[in-house]
C-alpha positions as CSV (number, residue, x, y, z in Angstrom):
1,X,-19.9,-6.7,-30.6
2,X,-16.9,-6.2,-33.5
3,X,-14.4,-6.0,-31.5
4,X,-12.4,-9.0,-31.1
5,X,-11.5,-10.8,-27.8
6,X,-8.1,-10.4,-27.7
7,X,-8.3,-6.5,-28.6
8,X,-10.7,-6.5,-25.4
9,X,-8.1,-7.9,-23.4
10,X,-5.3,-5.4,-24.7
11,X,-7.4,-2.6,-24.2
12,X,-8.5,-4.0,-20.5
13,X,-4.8,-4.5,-19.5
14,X,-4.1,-1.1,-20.5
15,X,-6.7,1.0,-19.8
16,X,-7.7,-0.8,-16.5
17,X,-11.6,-0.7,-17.9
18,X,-13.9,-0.9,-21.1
19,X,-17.2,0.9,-21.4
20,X,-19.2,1.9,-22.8
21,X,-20.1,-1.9,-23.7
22,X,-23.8,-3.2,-25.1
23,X,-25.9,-5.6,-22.7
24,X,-29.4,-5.5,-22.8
25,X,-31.7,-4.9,-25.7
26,X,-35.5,-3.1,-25.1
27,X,-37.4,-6.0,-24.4
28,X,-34.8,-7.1,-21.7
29,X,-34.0,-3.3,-20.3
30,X,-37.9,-3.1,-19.6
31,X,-38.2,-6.3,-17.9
32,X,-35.3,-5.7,-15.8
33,X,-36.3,-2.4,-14.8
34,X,-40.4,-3.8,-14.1
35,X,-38.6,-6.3,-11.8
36,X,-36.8,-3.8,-9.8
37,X,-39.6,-1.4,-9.6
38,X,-41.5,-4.1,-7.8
39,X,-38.6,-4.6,-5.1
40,X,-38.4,-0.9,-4.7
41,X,-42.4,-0.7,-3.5
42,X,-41.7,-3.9,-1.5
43,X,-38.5,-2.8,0.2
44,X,-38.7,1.6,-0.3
45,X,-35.8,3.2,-2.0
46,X,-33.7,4.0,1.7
47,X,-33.8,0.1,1.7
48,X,-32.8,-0.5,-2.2
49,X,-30.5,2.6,-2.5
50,X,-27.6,0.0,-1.0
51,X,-29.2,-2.9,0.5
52,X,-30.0,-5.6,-2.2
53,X,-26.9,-7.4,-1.5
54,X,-26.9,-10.8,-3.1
55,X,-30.2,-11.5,-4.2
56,X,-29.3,-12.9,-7.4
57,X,-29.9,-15.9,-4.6
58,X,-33.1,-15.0,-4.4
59,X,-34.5,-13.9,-7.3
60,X,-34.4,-15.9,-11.0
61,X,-34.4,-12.3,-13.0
62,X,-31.4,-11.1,-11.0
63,X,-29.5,-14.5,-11.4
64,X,-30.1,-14.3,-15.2
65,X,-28.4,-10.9,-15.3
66,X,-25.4,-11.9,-14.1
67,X,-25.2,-15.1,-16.6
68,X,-26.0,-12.9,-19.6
69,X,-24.5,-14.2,-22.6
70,X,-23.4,-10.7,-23.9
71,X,-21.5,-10.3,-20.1
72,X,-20.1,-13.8,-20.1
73,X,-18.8,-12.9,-23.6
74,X,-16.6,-10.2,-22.2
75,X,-16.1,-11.7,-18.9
76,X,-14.5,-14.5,-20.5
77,X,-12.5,-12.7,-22.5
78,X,-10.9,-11.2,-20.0
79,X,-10.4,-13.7,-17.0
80,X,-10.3,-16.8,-19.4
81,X,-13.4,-19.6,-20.1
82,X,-13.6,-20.9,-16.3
83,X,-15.1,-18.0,-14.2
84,X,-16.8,-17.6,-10.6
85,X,-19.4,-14.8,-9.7
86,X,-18.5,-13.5,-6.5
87,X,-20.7,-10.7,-5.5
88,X,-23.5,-9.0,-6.5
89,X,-25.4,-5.5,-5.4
90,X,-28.0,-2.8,-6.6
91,X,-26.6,0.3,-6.4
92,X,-29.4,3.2,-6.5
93,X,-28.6,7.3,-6.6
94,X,-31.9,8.9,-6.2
95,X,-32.8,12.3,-7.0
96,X,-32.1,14.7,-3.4
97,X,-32.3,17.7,-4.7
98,X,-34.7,19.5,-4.4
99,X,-36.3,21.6,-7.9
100,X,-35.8,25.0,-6.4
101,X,-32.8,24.4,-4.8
102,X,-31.4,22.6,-8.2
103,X,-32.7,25.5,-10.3
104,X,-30.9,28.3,-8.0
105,X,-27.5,26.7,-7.9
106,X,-27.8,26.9,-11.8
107,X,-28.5,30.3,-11.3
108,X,-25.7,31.6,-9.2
109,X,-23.6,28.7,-10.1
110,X,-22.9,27.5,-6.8
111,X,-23.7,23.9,-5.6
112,X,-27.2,23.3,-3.6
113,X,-27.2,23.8,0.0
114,X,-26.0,20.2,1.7
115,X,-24.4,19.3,-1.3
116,X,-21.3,17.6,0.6
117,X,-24.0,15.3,2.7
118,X,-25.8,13.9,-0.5
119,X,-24.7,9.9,-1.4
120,X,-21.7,9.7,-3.2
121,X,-18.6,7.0,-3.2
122,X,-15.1,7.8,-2.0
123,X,-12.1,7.2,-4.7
124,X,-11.5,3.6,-3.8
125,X,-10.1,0.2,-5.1
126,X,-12.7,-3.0,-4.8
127,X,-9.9,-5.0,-4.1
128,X,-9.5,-3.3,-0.9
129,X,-12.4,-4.7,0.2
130,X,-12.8,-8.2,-0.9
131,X,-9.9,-10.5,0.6
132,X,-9.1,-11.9,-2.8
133,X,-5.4,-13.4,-3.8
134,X,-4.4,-15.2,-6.6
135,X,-6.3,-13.9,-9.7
136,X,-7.5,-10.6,-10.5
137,X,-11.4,-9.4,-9.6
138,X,-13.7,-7.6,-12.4
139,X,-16.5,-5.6,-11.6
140,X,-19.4,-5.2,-14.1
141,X,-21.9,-2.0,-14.3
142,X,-25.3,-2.6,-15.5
143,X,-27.0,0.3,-16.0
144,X,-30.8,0.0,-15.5
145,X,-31.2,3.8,-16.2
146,X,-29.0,6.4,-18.4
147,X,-25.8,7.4,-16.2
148,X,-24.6,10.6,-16.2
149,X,-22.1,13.4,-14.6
150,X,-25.2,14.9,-13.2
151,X,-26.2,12.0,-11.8
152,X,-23.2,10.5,-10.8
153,X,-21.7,8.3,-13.4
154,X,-18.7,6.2,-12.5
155,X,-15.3,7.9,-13.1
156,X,-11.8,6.2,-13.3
157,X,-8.6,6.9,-13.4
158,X,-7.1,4.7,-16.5
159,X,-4.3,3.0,-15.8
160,X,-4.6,3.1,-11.8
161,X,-4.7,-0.2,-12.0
162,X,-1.0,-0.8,-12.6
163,X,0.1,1.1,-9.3
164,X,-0.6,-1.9,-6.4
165,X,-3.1,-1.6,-3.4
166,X,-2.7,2.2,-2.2
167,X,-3.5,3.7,1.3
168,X,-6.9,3.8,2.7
169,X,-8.2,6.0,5.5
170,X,-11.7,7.2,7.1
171,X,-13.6,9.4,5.1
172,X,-13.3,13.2,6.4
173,X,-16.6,14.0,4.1
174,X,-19.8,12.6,5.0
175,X,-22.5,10.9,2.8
176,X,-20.1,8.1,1.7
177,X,-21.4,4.9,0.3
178,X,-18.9,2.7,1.2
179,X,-19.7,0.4,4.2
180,X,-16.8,0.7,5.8
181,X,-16.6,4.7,5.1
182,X,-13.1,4.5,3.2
183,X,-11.1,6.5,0.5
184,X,-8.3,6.9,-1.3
185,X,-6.9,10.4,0.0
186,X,-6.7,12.7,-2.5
187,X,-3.4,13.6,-2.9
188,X,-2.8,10.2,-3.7
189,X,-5.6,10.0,-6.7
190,X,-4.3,11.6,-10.1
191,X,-7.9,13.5,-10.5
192,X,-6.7,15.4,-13.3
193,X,-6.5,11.9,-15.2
194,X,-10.3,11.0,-14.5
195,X,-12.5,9.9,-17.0
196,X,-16.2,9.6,-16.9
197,X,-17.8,6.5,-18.1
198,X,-21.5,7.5,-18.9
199,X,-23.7,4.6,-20.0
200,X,-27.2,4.2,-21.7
201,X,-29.7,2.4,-19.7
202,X,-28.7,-1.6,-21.1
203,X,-25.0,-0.7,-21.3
204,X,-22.6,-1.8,-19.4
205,X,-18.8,-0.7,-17.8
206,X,-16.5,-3.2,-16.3
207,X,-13.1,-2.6,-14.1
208,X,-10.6,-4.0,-12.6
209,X,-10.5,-4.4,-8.8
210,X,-7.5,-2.2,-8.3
211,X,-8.8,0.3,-10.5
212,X,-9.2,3.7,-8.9
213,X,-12.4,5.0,-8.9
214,X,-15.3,6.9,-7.4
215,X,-18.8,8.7,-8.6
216,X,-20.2,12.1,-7.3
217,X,-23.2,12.7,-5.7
218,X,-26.9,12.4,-7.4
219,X,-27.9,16.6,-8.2
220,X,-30.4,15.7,-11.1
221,X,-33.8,14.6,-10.5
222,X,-33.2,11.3,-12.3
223,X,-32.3,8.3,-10.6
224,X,-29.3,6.4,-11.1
225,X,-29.6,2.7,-11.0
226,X,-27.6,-0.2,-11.8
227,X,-26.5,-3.7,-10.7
228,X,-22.9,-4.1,-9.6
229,X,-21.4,-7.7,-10.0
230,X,-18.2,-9.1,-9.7
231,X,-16.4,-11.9,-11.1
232,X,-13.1,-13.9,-10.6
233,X,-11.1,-16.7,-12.0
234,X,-12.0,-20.2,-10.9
235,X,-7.9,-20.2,-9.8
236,X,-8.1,-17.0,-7.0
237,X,-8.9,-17.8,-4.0
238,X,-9.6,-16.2,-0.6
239,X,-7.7,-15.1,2.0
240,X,-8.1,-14.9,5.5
241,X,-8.1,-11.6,7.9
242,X,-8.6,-11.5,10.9
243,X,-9.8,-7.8,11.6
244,X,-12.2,-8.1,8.8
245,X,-13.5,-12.0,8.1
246,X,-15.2,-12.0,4.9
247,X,-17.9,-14.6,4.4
248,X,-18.3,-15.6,0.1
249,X,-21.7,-17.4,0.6
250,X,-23.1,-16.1,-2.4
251,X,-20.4,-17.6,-5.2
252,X,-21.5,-19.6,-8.2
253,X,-19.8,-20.8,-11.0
254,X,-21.1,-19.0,-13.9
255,X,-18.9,-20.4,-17.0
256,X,-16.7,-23.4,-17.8
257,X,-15.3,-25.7,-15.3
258,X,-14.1,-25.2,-11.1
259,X,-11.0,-27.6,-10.8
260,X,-9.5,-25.7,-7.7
261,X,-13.0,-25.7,-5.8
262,X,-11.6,-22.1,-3.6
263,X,-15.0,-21.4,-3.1
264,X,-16.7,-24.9,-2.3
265,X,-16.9,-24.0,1.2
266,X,-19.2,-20.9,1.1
267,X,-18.5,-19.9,4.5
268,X,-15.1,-18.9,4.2
């Protein structure tokens, strides 16, 4: 990586997000991707589309990922040399679509029939969702397979970042990802601004928590996969409420030193 740690930072600031950014080479990308194949025949894919929440507790390979030097390098550049993981989860689009519905939307160029049901996540902001004051969160994408518009690749609204928490409602269109079923309404989401952020398989995006965002629905017959994990400052801290306690059992100091100890008691 040639670009220099305080250009990262700039750009981050401005933009709200950097990608696409290099992570894994071959022999890593293959390893990774044996590993979750195995967890997808032990679990099935309804279970590992949204489900593996965490297990960087449980599994070594998973725990390495999000300790990569080539992720810390970045990570560190933007939130500074003492940094916590938060959160981790596999994320999985798989293909939905049938062939011959797939091949007769490209025909008469409208979109295959239940379209507006298949997977797909709202326009949101992560901080929204994780209780966090103090210091900003970053979220890191890992792709473990090429992402792309047709099968959903993140898209974000540079700069979003700079406007505050905005409103949140219910989701009026079904197949949302989001556990709690929430978006951004529309009219309040500059779509005209979006920009895709496709990745190779090894490559990596990363974004700030009030970063708008969202990713379409899966209408390829790849699968989209990647690992989502997000990191904090050792000097945030969470906060409590009481229509939505959030429990941060999962937090592990990945880099430098924890002097504030936020997150010592994991079952905040």
């Amino acid at each position: 990586m040639n670009t220099s740690p305080a250009e990262l930072q700039e750009r981050y600031n401005e933009e709200g997000f950097l990608s696409p950014l290099p992570v894994l080479d071959e022999t890593e990308l293959r390893e990774a991707r044996e590993a979750f194949a195995k967890l997808e025949e032990e679990f099935g894919t309804e279970y590992t589309q949204y489900s593996l929440h965490n297990v960087h507790l449980q599994y070594p390979w998973v725990m390495n990922l999000t300790k990569h030097p080539r992720i810390l390098q970045v990570i560190q550049a933007i939130l500074g040399p003492d940094v916590i993981l938060l959160d981790s989860r596999f994320i999985c689009k798989y293909p939905t679509v049938k062939p011959t519905k797939l091949q007769e939307s490209k025909t008469d160029q409208s979109k295959p029939d239940g379209d507006d049901e298949l997977p797909y996540v709202a326009w949101h902001q992560d901080m929204r969702y994780w209780g966090i004051a103090g210091g900003p969160v970053l979220s890191v994408w890992l792709a473990l397979d090429d992402s792309q518009k047709d099968n959903g690749v993140l898209q974000v609204i540079p700069g979003s970042h700079c406007s505050g928490m905005l409103l949140h409602r219910q989701a009026t269109r079904p197949g949302n990802l989001l556990s709690v079923n929430q978006e951004i309404p529309e009219e309040l989401v500059r779509v005209d601004e979006a920009v895709l952020c496709p990745l190779k398989a090894g490559q990596m995006s990363i974004h700030d928590g009030l970063l708008v965002h969202a990713s379409d629905a899966n209408t390829s017959q790849r699968r989209r996969c990647g690992f989502v994990i997000r990191y904090v400052p050792t000097y945030a801290y969470p906060t409590e409420d009481p229509d939505r306690p959030r429990k941060f059992h999962a937090t592990e100091l990945v880099c430098g030193v924890d002097q504030f100890h936020h997150f010592s008691n994991k079952s905040t």
